[in-house]
N, C-alpha and C positions, 0 to 999 in steps of 0.2 A: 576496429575500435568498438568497445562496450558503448551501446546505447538503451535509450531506455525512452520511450514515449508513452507520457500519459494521456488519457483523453478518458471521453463521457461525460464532467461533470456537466454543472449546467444550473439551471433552476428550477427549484423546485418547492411546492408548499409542503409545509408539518406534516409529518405524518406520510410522507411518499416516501417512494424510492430511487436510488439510482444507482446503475453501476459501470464504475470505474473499470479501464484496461489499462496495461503496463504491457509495452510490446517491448520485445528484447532483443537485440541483437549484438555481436561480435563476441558472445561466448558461451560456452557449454553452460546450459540453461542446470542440467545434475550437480554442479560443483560449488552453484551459488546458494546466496538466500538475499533473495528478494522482500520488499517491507514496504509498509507504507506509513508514509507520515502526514502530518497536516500544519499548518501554520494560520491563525487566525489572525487578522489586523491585529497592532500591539502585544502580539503573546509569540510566546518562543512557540518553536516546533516541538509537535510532540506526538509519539509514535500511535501509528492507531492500530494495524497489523504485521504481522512475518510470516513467512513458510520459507521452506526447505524445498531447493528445488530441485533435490537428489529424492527425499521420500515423503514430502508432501507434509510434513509436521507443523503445524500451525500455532501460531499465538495471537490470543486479542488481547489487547490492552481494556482495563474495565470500562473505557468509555465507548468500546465497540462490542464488549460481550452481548449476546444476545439479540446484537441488531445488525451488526457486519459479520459478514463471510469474507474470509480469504480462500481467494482457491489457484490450480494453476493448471495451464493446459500447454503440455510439453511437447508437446507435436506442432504447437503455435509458438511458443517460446512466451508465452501470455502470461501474466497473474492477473485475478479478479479482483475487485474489492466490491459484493455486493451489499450496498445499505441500504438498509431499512426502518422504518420506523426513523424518518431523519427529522433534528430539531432544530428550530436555530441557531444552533448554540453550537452545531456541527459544521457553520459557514466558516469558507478556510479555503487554501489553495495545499490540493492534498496531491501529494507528490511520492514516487516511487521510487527508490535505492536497491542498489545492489551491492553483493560482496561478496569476495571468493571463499568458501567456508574451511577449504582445506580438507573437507571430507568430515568435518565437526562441525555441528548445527547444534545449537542451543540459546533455547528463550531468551536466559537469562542475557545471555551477549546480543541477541539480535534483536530485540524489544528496544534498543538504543540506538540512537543515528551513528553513536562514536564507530563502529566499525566499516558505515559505510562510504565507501571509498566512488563507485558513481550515482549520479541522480540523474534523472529525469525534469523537465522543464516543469513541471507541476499543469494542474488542470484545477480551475474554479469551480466550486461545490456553493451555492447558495441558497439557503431554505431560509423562504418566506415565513412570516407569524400568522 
């Protein structure tokens, strides 16, 4: 069975950091693309990261350019989400997905929840003012 466990958040004040794991298991970590999303009280989900867990091709969404890292360690079946510079405006319960790519990875398709097919329980992210 595909699963998917998140953990690390947690709380934290402005301007810190923290980061996120997505542990993986029951499938070939190369064939997927893993993603992250986030959900803040009253507002839809909305993507924040992707990679490509065949060659490591990444996307931020603009409200993680420059302050989130996605990364992935394939000998752990891992993805990262390191954030930085967090606001409050980044409190959310950010959750990680998977999907089989078929051997095709692309932004445009994986920057959106539509194709993914498992999640993970989500992990609390909360930055203080």
């Amino acid at each position: 069975d595909v699963q998917l466990q998140a953990s690390g958040g947690g709380l934290v004040q402005a301007g810190g950091s923290l980061g996120l794991s997505c542990a993986a298991s029951g499938f070939t970590f190369d064939d997927y693309a893993i993603g992250w999303f986030r959900q803040a009280p009253g507002k839809e989900r909305e993507g924040v990261s992707c990679i490509s867990g065949g060659d490591g091709r990444t996307y931020h969404a603009n409200l993680a350019k420059g302050r989130f890292t996605i990364s992935s360690d394939k000998a752990k079946n891992t993805v990262y989400l390191q954030m930085n510079s967090l606001e409050p405006e980044d409190t959310a319960v950010y959750y990680c997905a998977a999907d089989p790519t078929g051997g095709i990875w692309t932004d445009k398709r994986y920057r959106s929840e539509r194709p993914y097919g498992y999640w993970g329980q989500g992990t609390q992210v909360t930055v203080s003012s």
